[in-house]
N, CA, C and O atoms as CSV, one atom per row, in Angstrom:
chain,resi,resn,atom,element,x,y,z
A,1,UNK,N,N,5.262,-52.648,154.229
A,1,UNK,CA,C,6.468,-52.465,153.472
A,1,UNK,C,C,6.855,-50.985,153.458
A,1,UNK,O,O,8.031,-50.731,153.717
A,2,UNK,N,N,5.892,-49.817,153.147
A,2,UNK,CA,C,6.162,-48.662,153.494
A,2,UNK,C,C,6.689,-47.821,154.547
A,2,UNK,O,O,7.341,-46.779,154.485
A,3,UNK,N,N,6.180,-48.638,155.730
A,3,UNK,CA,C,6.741,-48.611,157.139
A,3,UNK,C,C,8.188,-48.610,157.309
A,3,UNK,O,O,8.938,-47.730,157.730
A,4,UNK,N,N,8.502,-50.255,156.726
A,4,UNK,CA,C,9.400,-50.538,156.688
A,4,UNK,C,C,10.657,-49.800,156.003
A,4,UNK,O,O,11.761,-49.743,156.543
A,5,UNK,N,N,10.283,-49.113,154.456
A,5,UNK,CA,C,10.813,-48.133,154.295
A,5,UNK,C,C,11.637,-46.799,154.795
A,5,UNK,O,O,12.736,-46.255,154.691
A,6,UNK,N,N,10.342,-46.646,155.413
A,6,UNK,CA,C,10.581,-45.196,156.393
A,6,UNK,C,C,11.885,-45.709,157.408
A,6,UNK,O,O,12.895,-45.085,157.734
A,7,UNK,N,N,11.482,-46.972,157.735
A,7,UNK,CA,C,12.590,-47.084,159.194
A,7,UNK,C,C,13.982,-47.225,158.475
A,7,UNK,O,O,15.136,-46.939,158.796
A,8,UNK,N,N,13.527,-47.658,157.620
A,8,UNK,CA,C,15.509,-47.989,156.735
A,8,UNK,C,C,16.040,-46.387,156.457
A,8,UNK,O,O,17.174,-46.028,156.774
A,9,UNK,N,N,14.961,-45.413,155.763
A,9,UNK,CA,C,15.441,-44.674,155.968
A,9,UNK,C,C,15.661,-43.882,156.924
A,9,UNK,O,O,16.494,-43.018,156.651
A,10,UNK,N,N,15.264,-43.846,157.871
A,10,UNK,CA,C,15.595,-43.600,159.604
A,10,UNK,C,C,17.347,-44.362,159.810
A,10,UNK,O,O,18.110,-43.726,160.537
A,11,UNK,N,N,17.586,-44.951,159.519
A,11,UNK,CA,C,18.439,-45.876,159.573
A,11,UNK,C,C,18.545,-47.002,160.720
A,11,UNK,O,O,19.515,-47.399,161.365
A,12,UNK,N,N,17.192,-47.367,160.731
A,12,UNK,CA,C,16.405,-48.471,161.855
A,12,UNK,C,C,15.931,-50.120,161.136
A,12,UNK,O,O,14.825,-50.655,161.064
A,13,UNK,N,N,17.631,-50.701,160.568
A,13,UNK,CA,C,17.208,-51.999,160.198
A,13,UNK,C,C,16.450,-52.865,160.909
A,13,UNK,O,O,15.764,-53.794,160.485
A,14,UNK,N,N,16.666,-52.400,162.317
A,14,UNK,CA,C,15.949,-53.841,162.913
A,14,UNK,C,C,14.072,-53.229,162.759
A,14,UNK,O,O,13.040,-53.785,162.385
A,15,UNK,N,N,14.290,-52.303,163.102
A,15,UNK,CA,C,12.689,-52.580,162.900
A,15,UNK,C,C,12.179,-52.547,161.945
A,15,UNK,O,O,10.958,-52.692,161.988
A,16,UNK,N,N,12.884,-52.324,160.495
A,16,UNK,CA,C,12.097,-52.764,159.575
A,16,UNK,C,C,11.958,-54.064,160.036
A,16,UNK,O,O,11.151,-54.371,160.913
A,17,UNK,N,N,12.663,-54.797,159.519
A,17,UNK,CA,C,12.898,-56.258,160.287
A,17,UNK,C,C,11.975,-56.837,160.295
A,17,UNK,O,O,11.452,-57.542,159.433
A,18,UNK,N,N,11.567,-56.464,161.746
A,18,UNK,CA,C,10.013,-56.452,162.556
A,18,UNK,C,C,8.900,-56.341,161.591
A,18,UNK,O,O,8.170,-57.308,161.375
A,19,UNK,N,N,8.722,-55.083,160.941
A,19,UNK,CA,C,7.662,-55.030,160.475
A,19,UNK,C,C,7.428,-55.715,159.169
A,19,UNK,O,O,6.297,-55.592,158.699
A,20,UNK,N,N,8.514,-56.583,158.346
A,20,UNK,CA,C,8.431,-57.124,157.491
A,20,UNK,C,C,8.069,-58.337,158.029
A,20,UNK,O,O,7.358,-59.003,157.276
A,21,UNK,N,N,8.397,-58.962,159.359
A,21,UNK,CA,C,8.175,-60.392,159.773
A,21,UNK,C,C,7.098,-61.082,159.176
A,21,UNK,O,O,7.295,-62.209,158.722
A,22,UNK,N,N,6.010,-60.564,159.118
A,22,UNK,CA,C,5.029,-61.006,158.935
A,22,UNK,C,C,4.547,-61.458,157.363
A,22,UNK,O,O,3.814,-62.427,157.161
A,23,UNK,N,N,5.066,-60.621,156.336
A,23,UNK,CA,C,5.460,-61.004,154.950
A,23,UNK,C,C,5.797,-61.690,154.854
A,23,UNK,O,O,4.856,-62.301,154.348
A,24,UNK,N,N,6.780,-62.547,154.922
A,24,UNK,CA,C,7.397,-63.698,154.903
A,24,UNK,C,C,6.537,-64.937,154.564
A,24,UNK,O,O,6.860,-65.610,153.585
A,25,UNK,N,N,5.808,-65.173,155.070
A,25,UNK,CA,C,4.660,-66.174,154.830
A,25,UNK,C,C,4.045,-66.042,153.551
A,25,UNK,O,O,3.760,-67.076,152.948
A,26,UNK,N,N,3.767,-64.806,152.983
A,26,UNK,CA,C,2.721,-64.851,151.826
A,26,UNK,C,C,3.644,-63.918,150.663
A,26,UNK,O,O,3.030,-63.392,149.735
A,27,UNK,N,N,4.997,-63.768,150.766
A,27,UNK,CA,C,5.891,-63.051,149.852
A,27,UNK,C,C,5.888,-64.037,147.950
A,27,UNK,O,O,6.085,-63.564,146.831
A,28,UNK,N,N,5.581,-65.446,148.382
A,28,UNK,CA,C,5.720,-65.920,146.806
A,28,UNK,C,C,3.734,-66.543,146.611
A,28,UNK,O,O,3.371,-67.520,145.955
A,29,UNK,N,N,3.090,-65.866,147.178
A,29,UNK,CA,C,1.818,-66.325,147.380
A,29,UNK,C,C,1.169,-64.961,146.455
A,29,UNK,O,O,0.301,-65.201,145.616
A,30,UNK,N,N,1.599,-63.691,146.650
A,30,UNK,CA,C,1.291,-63.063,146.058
A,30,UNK,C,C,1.808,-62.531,144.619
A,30,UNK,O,O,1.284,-61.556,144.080
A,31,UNK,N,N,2.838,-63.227,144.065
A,31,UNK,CA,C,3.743,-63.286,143.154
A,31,UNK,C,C,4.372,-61.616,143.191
A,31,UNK,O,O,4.403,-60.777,142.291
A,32,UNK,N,N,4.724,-61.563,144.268
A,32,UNK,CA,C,5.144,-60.155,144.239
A,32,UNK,C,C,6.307,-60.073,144.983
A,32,UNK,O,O,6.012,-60.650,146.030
A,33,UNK,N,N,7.618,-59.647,145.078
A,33,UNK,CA,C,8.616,-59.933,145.759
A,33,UNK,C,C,9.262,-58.442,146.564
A,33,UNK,O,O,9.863,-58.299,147.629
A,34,UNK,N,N,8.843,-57.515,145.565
A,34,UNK,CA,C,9.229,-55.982,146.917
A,34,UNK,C,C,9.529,-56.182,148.383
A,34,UNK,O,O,10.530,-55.604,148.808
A,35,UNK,N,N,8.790,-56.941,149.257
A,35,UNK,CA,C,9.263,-57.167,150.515
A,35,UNK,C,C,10.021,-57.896,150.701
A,35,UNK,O,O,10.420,-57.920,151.866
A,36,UNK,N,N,10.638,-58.859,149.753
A,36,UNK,CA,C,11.664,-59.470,149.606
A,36,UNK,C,C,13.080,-58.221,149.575
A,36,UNK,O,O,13.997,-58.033,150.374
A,37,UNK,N,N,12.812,-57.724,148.615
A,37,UNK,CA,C,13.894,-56.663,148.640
A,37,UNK,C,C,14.172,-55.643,149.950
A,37,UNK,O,O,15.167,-55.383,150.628
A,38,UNK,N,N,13.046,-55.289,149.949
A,38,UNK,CA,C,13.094,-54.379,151.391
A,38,UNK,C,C,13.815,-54.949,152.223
A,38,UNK,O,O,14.830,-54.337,152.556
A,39,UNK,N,N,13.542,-56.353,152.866
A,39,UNK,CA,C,13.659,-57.109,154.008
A,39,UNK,C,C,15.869,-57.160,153.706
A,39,UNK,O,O,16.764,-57.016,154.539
A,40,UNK,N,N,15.927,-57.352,152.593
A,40,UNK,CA,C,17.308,-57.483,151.637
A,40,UNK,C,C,18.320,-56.257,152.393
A,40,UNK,O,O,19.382,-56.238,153.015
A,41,UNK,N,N,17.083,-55.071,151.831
A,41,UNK,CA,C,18.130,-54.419,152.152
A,41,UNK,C,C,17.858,-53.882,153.615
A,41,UNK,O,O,18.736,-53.095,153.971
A,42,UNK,N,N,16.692,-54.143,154.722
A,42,UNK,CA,C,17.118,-53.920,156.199
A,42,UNK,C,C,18.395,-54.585,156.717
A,42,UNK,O,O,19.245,-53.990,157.379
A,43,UNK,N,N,18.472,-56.248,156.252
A,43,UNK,CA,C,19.945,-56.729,156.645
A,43,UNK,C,C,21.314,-56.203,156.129
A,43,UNK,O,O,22.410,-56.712,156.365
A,44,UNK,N,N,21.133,-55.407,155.592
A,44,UNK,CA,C,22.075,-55.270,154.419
A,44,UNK,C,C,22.340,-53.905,156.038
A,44,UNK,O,O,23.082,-54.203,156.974
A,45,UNK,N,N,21.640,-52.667,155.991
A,45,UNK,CA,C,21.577,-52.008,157.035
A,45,UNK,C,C,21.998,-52.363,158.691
A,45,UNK,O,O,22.600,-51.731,159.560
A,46,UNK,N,N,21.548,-53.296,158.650
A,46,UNK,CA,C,21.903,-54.368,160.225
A,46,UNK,C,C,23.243,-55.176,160.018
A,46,UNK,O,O,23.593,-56.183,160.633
A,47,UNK,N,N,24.098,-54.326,158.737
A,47,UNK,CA,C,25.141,-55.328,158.491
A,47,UNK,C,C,24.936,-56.778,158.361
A,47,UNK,O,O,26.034,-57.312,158.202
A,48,UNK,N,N,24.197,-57.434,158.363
A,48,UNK,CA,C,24.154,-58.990,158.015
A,48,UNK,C,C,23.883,-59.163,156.299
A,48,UNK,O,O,22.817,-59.295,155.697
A,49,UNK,N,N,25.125,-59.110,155.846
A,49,UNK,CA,C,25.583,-59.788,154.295
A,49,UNK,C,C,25.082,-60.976,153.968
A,49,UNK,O,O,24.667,-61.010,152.810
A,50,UNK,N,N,24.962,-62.051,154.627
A,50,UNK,CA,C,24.368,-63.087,154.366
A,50,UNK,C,C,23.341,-63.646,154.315
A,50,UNK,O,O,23.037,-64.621,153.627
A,51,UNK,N,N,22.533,-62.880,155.279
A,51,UNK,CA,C,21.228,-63.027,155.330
A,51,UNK,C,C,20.712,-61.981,154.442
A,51,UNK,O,O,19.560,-62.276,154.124
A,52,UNK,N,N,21.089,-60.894,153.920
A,52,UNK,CA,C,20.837,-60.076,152.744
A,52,UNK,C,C,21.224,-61.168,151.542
A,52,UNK,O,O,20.180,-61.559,151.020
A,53,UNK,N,N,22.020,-61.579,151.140
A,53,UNK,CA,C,21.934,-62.305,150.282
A,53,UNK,C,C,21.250,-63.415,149.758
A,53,UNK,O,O,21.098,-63.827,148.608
A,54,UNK,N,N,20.887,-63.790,150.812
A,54,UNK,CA,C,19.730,-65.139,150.845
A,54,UNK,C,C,18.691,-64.585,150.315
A,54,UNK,O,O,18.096,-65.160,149.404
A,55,UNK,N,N,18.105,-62.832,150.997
A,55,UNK,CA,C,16.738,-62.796,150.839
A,55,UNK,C,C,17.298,-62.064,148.948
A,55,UNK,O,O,16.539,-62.434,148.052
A,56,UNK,N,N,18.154,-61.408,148.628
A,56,UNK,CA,C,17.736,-61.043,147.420
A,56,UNK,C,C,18.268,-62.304,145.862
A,56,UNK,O,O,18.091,-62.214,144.647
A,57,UNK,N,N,18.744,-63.049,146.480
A,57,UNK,CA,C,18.562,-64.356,146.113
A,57,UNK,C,C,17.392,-65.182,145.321
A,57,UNK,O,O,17.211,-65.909,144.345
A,58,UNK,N,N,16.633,-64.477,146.574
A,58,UNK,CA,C,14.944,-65.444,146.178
A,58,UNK,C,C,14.829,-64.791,144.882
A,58,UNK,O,O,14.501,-65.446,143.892
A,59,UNK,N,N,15.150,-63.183,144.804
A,59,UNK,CA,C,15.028,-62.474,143.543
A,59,UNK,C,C,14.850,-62.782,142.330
A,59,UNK,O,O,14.003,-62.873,141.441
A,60,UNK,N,N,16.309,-62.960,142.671
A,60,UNK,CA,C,17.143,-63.875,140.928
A,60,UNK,C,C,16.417,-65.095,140.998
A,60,UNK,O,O,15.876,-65.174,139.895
A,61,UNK,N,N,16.114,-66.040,141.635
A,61,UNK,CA,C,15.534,-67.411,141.711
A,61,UNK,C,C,14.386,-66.864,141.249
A,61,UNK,O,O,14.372,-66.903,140.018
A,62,UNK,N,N,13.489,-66.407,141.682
A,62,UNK,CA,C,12.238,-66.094,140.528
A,62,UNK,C,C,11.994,-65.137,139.760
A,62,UNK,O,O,11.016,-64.416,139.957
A,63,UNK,N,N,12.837,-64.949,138.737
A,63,UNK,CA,C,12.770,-64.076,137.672
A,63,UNK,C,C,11.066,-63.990,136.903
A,63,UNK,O,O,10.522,-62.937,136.571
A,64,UNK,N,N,10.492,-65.326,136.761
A,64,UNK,CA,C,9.297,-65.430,136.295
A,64,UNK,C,C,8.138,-64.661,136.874
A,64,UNK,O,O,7.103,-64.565,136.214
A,65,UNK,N,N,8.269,-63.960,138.381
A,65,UNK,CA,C,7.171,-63.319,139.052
A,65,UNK,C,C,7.873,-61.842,138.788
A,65,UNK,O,O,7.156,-60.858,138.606
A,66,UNK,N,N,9.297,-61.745,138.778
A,66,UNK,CA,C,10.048,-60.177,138.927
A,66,UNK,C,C,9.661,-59.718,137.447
A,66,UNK,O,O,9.096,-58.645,137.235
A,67,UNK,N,N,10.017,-60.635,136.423
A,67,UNK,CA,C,9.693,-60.185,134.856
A,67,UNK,C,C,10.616,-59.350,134.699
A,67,UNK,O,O,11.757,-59.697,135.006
A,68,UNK,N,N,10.323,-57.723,134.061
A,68,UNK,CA,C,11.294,-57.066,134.026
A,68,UNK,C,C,10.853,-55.936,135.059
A,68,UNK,O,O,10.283,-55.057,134.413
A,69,UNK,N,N,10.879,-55.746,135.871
A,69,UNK,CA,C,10.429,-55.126,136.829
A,69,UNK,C,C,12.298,-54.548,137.247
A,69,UNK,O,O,13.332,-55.173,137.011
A,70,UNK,N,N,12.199,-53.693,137.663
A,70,UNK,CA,C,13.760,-53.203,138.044
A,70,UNK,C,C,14.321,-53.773,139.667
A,70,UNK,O,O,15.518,-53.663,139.934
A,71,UNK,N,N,13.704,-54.156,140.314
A,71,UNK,CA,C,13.420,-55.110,141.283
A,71,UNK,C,C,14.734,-56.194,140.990
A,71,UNK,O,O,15.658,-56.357,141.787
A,72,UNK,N,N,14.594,-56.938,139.580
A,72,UNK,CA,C,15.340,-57.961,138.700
A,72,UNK,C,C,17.063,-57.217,139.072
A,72,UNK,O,O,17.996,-57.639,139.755
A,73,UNK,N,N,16.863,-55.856,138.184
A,73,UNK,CA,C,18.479,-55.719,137.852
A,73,UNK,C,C,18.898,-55.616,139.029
A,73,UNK,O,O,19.819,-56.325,139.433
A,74,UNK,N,N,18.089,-54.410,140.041
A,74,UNK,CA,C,18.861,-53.637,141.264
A,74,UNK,C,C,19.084,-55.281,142.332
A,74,UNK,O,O,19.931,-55.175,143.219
A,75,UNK,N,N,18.589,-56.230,142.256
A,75,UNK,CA,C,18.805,-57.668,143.079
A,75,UNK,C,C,19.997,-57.869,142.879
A,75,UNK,O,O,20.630,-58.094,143.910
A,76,UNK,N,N,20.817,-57.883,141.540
A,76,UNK,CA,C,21.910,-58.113,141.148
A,76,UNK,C,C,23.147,-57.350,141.973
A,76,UNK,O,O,24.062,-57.740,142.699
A,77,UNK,N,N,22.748,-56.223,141.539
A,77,UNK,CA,C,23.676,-55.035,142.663
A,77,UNK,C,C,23.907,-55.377,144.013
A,77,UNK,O,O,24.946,-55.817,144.506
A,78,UNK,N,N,22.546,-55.061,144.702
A,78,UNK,CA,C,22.136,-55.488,146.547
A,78,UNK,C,C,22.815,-56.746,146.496
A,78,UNK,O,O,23.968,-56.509,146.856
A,79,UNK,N,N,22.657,-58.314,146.158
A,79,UNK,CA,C,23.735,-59.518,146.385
A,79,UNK,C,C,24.737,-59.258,146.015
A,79,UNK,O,O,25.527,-60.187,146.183
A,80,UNK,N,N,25.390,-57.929,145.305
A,80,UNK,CA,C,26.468,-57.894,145.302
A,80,UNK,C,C,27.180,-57.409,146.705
A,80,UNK,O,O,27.989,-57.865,147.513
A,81,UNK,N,N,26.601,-56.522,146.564
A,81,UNK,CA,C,26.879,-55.611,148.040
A,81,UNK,C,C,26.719,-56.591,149.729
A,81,UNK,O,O,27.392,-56.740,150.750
A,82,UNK,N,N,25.418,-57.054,149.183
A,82,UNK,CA,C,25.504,-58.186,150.146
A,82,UNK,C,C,26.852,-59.492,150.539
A,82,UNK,O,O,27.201,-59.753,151.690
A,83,UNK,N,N,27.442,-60.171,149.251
A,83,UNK,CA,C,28.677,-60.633,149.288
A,83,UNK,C,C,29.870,-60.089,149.916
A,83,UNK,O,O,30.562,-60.639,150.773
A,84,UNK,N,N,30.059,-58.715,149.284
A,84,UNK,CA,C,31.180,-57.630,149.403
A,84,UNK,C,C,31.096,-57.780,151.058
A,84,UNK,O,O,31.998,-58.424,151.592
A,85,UNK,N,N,30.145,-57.262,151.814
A,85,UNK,CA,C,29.794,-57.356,153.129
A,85,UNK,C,C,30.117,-58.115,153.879
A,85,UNK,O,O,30.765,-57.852,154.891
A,86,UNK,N,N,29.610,-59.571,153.431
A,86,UNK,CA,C,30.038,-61.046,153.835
A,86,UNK,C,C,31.491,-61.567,153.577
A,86,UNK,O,O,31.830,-62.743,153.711
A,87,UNK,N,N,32.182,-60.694,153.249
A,87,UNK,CA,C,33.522,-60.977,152.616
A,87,UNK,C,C,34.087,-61.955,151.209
A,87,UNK,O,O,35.149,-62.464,150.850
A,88,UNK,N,N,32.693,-61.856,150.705
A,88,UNK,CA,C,32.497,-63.021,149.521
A,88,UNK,C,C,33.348,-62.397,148.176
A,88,UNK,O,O,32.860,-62.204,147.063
A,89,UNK,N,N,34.342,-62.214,148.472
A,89,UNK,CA,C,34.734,-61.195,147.095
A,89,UNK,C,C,34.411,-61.803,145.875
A,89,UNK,O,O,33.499,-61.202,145.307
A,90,UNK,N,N,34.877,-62.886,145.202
A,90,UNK,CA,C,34.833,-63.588,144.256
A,90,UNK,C,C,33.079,-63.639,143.596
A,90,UNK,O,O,32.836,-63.688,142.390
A,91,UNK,N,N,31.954,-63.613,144.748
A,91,UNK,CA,C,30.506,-63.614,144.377
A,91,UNK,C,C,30.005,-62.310,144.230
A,91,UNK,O,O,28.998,-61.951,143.620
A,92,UNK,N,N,31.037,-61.464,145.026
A,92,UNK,CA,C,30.424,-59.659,145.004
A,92,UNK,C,C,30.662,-59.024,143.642
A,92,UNK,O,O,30.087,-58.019,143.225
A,93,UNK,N,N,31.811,-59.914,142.844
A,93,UNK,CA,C,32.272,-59.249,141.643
A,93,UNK,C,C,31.421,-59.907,140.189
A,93,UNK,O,O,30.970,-59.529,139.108
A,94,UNK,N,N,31.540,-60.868,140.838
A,94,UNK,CA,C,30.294,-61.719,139.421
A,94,UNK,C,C,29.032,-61.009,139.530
A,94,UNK,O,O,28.403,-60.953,138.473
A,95,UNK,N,N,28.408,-60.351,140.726
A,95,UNK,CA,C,27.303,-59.764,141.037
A,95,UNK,C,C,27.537,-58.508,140.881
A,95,UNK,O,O,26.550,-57.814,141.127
A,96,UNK,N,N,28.549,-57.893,140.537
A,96,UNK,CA,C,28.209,-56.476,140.172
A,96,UNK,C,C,28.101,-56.860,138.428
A,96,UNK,O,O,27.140,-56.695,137.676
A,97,UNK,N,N,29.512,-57.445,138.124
A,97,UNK,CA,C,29.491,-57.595,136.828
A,97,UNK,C,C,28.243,-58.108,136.125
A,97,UNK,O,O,28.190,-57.532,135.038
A,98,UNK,N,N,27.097,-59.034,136.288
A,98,UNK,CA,C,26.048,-58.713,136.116
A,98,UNK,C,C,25.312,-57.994,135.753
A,98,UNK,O,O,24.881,-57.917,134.602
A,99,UNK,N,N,24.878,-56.975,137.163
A,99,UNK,CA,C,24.242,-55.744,137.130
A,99,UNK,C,C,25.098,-54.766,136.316
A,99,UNK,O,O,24.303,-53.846,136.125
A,100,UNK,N,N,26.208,-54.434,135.746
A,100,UNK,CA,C,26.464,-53.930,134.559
A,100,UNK,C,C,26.372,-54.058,133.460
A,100,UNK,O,O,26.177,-53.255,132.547
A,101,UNK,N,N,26.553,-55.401,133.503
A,101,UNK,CA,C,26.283,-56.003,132.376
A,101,UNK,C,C,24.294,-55.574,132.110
A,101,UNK,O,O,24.172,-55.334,130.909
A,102,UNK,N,N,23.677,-55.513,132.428
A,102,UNK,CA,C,22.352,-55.052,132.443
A,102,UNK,C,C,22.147,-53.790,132.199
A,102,UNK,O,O,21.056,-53.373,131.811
A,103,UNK,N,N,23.236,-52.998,132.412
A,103,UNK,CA,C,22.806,-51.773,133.085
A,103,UNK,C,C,24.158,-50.836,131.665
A,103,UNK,O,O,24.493,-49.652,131.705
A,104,UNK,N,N,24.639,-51.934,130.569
A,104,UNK,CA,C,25.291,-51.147,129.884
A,104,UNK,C,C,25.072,-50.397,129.114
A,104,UNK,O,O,26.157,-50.069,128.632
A,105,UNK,N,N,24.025,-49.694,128.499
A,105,UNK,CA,C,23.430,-48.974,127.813
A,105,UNK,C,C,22.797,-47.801,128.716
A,105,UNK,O,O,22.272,-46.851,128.134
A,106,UNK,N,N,22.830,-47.837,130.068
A,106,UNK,CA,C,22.090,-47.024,130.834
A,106,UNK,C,C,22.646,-45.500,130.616
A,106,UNK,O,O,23.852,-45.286,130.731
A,107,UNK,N,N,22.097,-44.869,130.425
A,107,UNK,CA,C,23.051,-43.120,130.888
A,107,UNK,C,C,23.813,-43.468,132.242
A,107,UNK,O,O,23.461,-44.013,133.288
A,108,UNK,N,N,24.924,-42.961,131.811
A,108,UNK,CA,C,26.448,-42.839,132.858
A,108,UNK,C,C,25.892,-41.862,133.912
A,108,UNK,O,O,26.487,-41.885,134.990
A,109,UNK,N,N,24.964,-41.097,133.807
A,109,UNK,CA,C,25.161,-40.014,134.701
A,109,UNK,C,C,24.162,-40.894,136.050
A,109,UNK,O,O,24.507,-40.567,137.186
A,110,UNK,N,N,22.823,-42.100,135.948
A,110,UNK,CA,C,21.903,-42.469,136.422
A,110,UNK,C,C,22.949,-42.533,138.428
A,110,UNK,O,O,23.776,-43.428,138.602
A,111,UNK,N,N,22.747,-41.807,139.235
A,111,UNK,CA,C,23.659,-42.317,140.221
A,111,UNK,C,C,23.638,-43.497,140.398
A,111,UNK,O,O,24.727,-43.998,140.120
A,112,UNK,N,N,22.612,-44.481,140.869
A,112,UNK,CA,C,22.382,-45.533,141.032
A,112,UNK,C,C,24.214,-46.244,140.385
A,112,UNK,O,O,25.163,-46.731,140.999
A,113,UNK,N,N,24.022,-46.019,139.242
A,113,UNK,CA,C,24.900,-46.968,137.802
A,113,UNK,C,C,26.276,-46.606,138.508
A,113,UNK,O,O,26.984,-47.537,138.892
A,114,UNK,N,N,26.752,-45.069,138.728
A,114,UNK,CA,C,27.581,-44.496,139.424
A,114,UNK,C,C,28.213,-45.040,140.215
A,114,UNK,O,O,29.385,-45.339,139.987
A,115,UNK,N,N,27.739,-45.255,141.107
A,115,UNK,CA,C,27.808,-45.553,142.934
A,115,UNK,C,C,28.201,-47.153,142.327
A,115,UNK,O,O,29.334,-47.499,142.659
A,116,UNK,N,N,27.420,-48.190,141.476
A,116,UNK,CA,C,27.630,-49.237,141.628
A,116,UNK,C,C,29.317,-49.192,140.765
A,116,UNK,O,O,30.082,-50.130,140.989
A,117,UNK,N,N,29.624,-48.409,140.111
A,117,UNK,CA,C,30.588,-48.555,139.426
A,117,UNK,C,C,31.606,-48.033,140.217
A,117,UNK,O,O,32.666,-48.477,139.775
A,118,UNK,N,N,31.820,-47.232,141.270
A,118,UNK,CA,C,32.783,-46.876,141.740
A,118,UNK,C,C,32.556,-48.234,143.366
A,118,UNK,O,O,33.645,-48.799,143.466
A,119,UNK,N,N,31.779,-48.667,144.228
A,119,UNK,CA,C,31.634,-50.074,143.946
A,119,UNK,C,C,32.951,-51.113,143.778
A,119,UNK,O,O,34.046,-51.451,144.227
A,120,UNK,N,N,31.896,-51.338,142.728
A,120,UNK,CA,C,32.901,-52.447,141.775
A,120,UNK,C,C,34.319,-52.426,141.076
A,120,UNK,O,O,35.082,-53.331,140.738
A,121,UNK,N,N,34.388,-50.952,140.980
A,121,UNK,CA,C,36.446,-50.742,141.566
A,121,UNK,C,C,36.979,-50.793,143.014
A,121,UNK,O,O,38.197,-50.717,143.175
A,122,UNK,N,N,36.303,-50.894,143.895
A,122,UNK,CA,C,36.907,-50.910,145.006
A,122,UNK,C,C,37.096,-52.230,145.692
A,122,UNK,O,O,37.581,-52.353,146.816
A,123,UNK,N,N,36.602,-53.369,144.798
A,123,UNK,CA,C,36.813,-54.647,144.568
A,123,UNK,C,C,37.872,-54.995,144.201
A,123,UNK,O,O,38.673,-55.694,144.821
A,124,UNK,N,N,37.985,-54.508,143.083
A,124,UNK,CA,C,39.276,-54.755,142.126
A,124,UNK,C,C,40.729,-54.711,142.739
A,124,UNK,O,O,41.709,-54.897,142.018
């Protein structure tokens, strides 16, 4: 997963890709979902919206292994972005609105919160 990291930030979706392949098999075995996200956002990088959405999907679908882990909120965001991508407008905006909705008490200045909020006007 660290690997995989590095290459996203390289800006080398496909080989994260690659090196996540193998996760896949044991991603809800270990009740741990990070390579779920990673893998989220290599497609997200490789431009594929939909297949980013699927994987941060699994996210929200198991809230019970994510808990409150920030993993939870930032899933909300990434399927947003993932939609937006896919041309899903109507799912990109329920999915930011969400992740604000989570994220309303946060300090304004957090970029993360920022970026998703300027975002989610460019929806509008």
């Amino acid at each position: 997963m660290i690997r995989a990291e590095i290459e996203l930030n390289r800006d080398r979706g496909q080989q994260a890709l690659e090196l996540l392949r193998p996760t896949s098999d044991y991603e809800f075995g270990l009740l741990s979902l990070p390579p779920v996200y990673v893998r989220g956002k290599a497609y997200l990088k490789v431009g594929d919206g939909q297949q980013a959405a699927v994987e941060f999907q699994k996210i929200l679908d198991h809230r019970s292994i994510v808990t409150n882990d920030i993993l939870g909120a930032l899933a909300h965001l990434q399927i947003g972005r993932a939609y937006a991508m896919a041309g899903d407008t109507a799912k990109a905006k329920a999915a930011y609105q969400n992740f604000l909705a989570l994220w309303k008490d946060a300090d304004p200045d957090v970029p993360i919160l920022r970026q998703a909020k300027t975002e989610y006007a460019k929806l509008q």
